[in-house]
C-alpha positions in Angstrom: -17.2 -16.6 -37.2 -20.1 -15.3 -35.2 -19.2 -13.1 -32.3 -20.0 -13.9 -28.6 -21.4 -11.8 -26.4 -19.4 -10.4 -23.9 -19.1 -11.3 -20.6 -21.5 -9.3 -18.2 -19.2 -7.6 -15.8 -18.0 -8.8 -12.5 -16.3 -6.7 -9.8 -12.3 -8.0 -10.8 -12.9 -6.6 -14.3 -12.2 -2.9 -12.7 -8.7 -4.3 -12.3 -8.2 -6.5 -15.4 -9.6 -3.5 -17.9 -7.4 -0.5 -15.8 -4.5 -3.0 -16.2 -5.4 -3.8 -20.0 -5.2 0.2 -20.5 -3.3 1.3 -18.3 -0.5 -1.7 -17.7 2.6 1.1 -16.6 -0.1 3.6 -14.3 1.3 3.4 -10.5 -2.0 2.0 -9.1 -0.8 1.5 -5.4 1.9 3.2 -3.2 2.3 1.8 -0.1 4.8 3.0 2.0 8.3 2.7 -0.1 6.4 0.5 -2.6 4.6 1.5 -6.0 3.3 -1.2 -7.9 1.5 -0.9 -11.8 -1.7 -1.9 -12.7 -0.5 -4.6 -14.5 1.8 -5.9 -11.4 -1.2 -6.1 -9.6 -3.4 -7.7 -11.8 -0.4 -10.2 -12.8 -0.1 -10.9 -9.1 -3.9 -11.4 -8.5 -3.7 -14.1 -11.5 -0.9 -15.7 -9.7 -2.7 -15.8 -6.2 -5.7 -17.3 -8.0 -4.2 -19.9 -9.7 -2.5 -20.8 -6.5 -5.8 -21.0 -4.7 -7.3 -23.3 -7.2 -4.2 -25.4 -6.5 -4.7 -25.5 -3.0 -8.6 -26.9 -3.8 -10.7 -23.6 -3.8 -13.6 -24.2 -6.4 -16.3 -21.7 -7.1 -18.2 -20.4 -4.1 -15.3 -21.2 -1.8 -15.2 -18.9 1.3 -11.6 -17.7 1.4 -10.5 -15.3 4.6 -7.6 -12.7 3.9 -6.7 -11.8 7.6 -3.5 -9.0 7.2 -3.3 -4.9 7.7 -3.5 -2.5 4.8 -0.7 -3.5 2.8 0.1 -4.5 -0.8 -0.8 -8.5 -0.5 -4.0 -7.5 1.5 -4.9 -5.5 -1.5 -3.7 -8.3 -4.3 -5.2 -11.1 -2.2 -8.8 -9.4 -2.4 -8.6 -9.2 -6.3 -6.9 -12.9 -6.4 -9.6 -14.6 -4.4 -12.6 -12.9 -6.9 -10.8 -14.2 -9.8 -10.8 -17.5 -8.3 -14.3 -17.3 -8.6 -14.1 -17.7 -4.9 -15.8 -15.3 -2.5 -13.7 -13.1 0.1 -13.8 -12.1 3.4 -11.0 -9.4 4.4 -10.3 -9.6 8.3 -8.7 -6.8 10.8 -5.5 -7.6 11.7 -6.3 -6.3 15.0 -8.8 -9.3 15.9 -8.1 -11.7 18.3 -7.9 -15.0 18.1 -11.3 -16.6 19.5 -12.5 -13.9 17.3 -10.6 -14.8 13.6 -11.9 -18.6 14.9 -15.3 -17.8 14.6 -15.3 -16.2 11.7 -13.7 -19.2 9.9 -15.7 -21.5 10.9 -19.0 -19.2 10.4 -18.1 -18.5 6.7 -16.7 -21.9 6.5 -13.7 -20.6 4.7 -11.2 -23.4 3.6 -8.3 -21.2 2.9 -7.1 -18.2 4.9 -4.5 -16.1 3.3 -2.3 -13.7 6.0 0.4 -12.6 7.2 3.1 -14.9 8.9 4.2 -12.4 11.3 0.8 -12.9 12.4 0.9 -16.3 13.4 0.9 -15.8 17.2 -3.5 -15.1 16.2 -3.9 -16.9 13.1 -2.3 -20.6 14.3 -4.5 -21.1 17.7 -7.5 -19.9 15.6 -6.7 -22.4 12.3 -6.2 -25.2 14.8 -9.8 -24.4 16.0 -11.2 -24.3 12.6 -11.7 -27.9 11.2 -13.3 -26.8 7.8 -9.4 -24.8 7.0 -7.5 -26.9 4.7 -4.9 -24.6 4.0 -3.1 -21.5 5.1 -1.2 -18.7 2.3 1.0 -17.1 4.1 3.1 -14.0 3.0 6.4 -12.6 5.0 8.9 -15.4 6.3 7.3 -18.4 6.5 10.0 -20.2 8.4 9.1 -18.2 11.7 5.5 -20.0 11.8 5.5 -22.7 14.7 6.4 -26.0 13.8 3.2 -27.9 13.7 1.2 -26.0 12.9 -2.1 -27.3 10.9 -3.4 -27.0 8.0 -0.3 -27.2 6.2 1.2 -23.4 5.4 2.2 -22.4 1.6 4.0 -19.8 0.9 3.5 -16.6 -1.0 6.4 -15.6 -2.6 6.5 -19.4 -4.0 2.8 -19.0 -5.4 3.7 -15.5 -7.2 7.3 -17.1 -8.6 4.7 -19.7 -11.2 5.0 -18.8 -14.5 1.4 -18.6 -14.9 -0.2 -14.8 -14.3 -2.6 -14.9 -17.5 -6.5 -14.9 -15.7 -8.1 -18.5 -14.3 -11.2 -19.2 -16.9 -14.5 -17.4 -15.7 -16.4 -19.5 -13.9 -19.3 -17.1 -11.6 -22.1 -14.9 -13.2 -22.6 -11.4 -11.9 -25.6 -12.7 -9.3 -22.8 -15.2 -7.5 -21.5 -13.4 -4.0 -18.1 -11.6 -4.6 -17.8 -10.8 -0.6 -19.1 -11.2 2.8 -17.9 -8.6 4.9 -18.2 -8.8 8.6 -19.8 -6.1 11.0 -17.7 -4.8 13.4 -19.8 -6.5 16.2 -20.1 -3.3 18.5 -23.9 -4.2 19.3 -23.1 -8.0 19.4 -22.1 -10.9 17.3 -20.4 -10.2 14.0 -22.9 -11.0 11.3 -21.7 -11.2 7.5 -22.8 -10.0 5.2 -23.5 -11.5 1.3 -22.5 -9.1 -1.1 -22.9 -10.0 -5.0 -20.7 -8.8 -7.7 -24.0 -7.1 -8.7 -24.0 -5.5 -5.5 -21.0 -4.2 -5.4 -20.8 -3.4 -8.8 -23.8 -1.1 -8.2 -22.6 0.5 -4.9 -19.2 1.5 -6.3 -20.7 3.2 -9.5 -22.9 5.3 -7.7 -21.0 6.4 -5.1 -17.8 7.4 -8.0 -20.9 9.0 -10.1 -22.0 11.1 -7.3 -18.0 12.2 -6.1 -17.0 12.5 -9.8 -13.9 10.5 -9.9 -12.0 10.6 -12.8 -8.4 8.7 -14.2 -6.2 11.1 -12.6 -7.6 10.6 -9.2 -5.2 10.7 -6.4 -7.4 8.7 -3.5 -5.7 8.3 0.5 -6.9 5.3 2.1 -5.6 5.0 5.9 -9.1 3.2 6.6 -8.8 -0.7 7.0 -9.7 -2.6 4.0 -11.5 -4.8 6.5 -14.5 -2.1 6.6 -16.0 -1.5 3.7 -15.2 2.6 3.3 -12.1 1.6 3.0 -12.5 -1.2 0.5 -14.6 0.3 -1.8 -12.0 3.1 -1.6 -9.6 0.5 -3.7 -12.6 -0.5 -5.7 -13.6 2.9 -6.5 -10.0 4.1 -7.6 -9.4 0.6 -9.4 -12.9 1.7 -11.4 -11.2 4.6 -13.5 -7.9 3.3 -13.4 -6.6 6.1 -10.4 -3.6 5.7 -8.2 -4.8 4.7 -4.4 -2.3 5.7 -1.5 -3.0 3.2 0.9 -1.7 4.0 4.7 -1.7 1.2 7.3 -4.0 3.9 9.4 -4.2 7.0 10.8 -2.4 6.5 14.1 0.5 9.1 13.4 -1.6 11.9 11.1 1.5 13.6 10.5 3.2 11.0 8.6 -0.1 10.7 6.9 -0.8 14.7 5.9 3.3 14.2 4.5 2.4 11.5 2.0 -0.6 13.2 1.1 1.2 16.8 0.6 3.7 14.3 -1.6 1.4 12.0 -3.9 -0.8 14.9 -4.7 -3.8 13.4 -2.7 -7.2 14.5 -4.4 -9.9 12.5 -3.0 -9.5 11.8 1.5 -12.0 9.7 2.7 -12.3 10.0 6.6 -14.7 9.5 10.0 -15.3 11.7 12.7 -12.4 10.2 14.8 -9.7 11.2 12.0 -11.1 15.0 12.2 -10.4 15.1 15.4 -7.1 13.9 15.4 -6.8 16.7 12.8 -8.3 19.5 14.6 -5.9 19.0 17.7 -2.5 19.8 15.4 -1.2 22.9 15.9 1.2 22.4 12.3 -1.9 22.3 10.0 -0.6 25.7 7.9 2.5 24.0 7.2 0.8 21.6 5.2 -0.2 21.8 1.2 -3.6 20.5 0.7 -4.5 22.4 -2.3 -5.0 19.4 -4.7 -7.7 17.9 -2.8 -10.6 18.2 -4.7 -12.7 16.2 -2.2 -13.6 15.1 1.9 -15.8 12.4 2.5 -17.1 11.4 5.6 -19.6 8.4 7.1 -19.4 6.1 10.2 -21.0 9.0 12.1 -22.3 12.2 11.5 -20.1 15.1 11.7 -20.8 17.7 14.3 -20.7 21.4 13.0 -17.2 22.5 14.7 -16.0 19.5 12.6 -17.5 21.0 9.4 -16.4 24.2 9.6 -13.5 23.2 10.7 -12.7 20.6 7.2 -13.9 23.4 4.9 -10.9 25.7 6.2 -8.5 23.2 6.4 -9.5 22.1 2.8 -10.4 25.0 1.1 -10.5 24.0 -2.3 -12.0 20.7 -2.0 -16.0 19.8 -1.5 -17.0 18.0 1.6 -19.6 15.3 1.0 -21.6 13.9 4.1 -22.6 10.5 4.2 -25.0 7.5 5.7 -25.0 4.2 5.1 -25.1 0.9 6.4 -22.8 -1.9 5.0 -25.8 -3.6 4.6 -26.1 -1.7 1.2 -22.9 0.3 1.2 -24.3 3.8 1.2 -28.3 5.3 1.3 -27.5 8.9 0.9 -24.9 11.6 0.3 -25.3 15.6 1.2 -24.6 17.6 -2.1 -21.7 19.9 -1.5 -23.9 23.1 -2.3 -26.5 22.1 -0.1 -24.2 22.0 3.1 -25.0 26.0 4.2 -28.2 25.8 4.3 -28.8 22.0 5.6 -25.5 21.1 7.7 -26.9 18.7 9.5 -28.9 16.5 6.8 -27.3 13.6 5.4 -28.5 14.4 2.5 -30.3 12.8 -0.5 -30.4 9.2 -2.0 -27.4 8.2 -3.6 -27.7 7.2 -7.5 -29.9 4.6 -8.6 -31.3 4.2 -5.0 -34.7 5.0 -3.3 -35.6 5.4 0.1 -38.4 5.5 2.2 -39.5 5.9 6.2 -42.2 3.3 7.5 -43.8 3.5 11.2 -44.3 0.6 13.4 -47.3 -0.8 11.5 -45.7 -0.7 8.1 -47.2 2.4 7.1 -44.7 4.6 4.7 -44.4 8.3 6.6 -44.4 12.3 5.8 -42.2 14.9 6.3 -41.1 15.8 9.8 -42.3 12.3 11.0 -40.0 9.9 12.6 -39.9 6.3 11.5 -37.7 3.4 9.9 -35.7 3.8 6.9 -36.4 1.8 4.1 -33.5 1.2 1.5 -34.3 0.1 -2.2 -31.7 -0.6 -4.8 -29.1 -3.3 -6.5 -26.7 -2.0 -3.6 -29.2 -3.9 -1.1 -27.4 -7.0 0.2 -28.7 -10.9 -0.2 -28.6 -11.4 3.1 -26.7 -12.4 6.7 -24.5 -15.6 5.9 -25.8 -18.4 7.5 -28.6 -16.5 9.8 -31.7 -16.5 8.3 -34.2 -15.5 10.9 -31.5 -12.1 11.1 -32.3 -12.0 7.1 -36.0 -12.1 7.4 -36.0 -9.2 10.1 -33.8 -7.0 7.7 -35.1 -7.7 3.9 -38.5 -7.6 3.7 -41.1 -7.7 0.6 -40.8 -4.6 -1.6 -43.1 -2.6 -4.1 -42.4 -5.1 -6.6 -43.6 -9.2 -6.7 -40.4 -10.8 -5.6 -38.2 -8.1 -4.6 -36.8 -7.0 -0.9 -36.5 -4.0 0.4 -33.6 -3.1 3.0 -35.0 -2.2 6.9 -32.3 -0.6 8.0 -33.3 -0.4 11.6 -32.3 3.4 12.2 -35.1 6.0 12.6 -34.8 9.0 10.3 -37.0 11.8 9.2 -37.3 13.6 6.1 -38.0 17.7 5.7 -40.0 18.9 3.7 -37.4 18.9 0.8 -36.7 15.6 0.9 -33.6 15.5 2.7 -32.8 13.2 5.1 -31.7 13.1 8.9 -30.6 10.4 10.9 -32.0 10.2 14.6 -30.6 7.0 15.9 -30.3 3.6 16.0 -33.3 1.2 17.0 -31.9 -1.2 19.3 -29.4 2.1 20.8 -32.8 4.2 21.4 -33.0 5.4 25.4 -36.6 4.9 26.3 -36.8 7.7 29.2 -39.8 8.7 31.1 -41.9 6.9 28.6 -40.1 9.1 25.6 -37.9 7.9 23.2 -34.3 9.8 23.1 -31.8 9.5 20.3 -28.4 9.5 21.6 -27.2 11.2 18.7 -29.4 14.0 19.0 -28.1 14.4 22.6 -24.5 14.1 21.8 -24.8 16.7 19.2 -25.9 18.8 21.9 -23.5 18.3 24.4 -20.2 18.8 21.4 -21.8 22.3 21.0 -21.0 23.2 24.7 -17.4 25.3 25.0 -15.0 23.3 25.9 -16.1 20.2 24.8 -14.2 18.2 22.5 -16.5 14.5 22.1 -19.1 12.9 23.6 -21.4 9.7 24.0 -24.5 8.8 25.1 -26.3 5.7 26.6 -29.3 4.9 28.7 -28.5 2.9 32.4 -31.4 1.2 34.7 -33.6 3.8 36.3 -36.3 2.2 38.9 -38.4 5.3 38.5 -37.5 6.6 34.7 -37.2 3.3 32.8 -33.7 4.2 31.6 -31.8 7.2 32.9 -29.6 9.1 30.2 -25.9 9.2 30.9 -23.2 10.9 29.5 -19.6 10.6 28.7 -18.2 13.6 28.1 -14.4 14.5 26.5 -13.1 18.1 27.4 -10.8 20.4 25.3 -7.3 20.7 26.8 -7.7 23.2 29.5 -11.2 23.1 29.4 -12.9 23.4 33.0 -16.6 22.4 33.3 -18.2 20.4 35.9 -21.2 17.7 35.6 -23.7 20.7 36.9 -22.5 23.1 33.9 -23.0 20.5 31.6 -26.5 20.0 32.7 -27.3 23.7 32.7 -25.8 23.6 29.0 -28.1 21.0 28.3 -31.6 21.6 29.5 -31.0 25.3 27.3 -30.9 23.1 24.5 -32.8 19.8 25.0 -36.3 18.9 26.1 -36.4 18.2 29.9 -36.5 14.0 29.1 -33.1 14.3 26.9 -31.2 16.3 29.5 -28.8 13.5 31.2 -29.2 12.6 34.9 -25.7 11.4 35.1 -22.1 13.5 33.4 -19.2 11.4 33.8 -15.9 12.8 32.3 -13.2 10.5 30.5 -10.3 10.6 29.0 -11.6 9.2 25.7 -13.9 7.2 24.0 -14.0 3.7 23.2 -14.5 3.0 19.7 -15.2 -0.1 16.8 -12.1 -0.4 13.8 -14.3 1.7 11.8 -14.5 4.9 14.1 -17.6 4.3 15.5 -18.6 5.0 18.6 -18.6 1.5 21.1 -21.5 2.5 23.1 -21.6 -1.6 24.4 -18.0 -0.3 26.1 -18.9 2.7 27.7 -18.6 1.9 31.3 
């Protein structure tokens, strides 16, 4: 009998082949619940087959709208091997919000929560493409009425039928489109392909080294893609992922890691600092993590120092990168010394480049756009073409695109690279450009300052007038002269604010980042 080939792989195949050899492995914990491999993957088969019962065909938009918990994380896998495509929404989004993006991926199914319903049933009756709702948790509390009809969970995984729905999409059909967080303005999603994300995970888990026996933390939403790919990556080589619904209470967090054995803690800027105001941190055993990560925003170099104490015997890897293409580049741990504030080199299988405003590819120590090339690079913003055309552009090669990622970088004369600031969040000041970035890192330098933010205000005679928002240490006593005094001994005169206000705290996206759009 001749042989066939096999199948070229597609992103679910992490979980069917760590379930296949690895069927009794705990491959979740979540809270009091620890579920195999091959409970997950048997679950997923369930959820698919239910989802080709309630009409889902190949290419099918399919919302899962729930916080990190165990059907969140089967419903993601369920929906790919429906040959369907998934979008994995905040539970923290509002309802006008959840409306919108059903009706902009024109999903027909949205799987959730049913404690939930107060959000999810005003935004299903506004979405006329829905034709059914999957709902886990009691069922019987939903509103009477409400439309499109509601299944139930529990009922879909009770089917005797777990074995895998026939394959029906290639590798180059879209696995995901995962929405931006909408800081800057209207969410825009983004196509991923199982190619894509295939790609992305590899060479991230190439560069960390992660291995069987992995131990990874995830209290990042599963609605942002660090925190996805966290489940991805673990599901890759068959490790166990502690998944936390967030890191609102970090001591309950720092317990389950001490616990599980947590070897691999992914975190932002915002996490660190939650960290660095416990007083407890030497009661805590982190000696089997082998690794920190951190993107969403650079870290500042009290946060560094302060992550390499805390975790001695783990490697702290830097990051960029846009979800437009998952990651551009990662800071080798043995470069951090002598290049703290670099983010570092292309990530595996990935090239990068820095154009100016006439196309023209740049030096080192010049400023300009950065230019991502790669399989990571995404097909596109569902549904928005003219936002596609200003982002992928032609590449090197005939019929290629190349990623503009619309942040202005520079590179030394090693190589490495160094974000500067967005485009469209660039202060144009006295005819100058200034970086907010570059001014915040200025002003977290100062004693006695914890965080800060940046954003340019009207200005009839400057253009735009820098202000900034500035978050003391407890105790700390500086006034808005001090901070300017601070400043112009470290900025050029143009980046020096005009205006200090102080505040309590910053206002910030799901992901960590910084909600500049917010700052009053």
């Amino acid at each position: 009998m001749q042989r066939l080939p096999e199948a070229v792989p597609q992103l679910h195949d992490y979980l069917q082949e760590s379930a296949r050899r690895l069927p009794d492995k705990v491959a979740l914990v979540c809270g009091a619940r620890r579920l195999t491999y091959a409970e997950i993957d048997g679950g997923a088969n369930a959820i698919a087959r239910a989802l080709e019962r309630l009409g889902v065909e190949r290419g099918d938009r399919v919302v899962v709208f729930g916080d990190n918990c165990v059907e969140t994380a089967v419903a993601f896998w369920g929906v790919l091997k429906a040959s369907a495509v998934v979008s994995v929404v905040s539970s923290l989004t509002k309802a006008d919000k959840l409306a919108h993006l059903l009706n902009d991926s024109g999903a027909i199914v949205l799987v959730c929560d049913a404690a939930l319903a107060r959000i999810w049933a005003p935004a299903v009756a506004d979405s006329p493409m829905l034709s059914a709702v999957l709902a886990w948790g009691d069922v019987g509390k939903v509103p009477d009425g409400v439309r499109p009809p509601v299944a139930a969970w529990d009922a879909a995984l009770a089917v005797e039928s777990t074995t895998p729905l026939p394959r029906r999409s290639i590798d180059t059909d879209l696995a995901a489109i995962i929405y931006t967080s909408g800081s800057t303005g209207e969410p825009k999603g983004i196509m991923l392909t199982h190619r894509n994300m295939l790609a992305a995970a590899t060479s991230v888990s190439t560069y960390l080294g992660n291995v069987e026996d992995e131990v990874i933390l995830c209290g990042l939403p599963l609605s942002f893609d660090y925190g996805l790919y966290q489940m991805i990556m673990a599901f890759r080589v068959g490790a166990r992922l502690v998944l936390e619904k967030s890191f609102a209470y970090p001591a309950h967090v720092l317990t389950v890691m001490q616990r599980e054995g947590v070897t691999g803690f992914p975190g932002v800027p915002t996490v660190f600092a939650m960290l660095l105001e416990m007083t407890n941190l030497a009661d805590y055993d982190f000696s089997t993590v082998r690794y920190v990560t951190n993107t969403a925003a650079a870290l500042s170099l009290k946060h560094i120092d302060f992550i390499r104490r805390t975790f001695s015997s783990a490697r702290l890897f830097s990051m960029y990168g846009l979800t437009e293409c998952k990651r551009c580049t990662y800071l080798p741990p043995e470069d951090l010394d002598r290049k703290p504030l670099s983010v570092g080199i292309a990530i595996p299988n990935t090239e990068l480049w820095l154009v100016d405003e006439q196309d023209r590819r740049l030096g080192p120590n010049q400023v300009g756009q950065l230019v991502i090339r790669g399989a990571t690079v995404m097909k596109g913003y569902w549904g928005k073409p003219e936002a596609t055309a200003r982002k992928l552009r032609p590449g090197p090669l005939p019929g290629e695109h190349v990623l503009y990622t619309g942040d202005y970088c520079k590179l030394d004369d090693d190589g490495y690279l160094y974000f500067v600031g967005r485009m469209d969040e660039v202060i144009k000041s006295r005819g100058e450009k200034v970086a907010p970035e570059e001014v915040e890192r200025a002003i977290s330098r100062i004693a006695g300052v914890k965080e800060a933010a940046v954003k340019g205000v009207p200005d009839e005679i400057l253009g735009q007038a820098v202000k900034a928002f500035v978050v003391l240490e407890a105790g700390a006593q500086l006034t808005e002269q001090m901070v300017r005094i601070e400043c112009q001994g470290r900025l050029e005169s143009y980046m020096v604010p005009k205006y200090v206000t102080f505040v309590a705290s910053l206002p910030r996206t799901t992901t960590g980042k910084i909600a500049r759009a917010e700052l009053a």
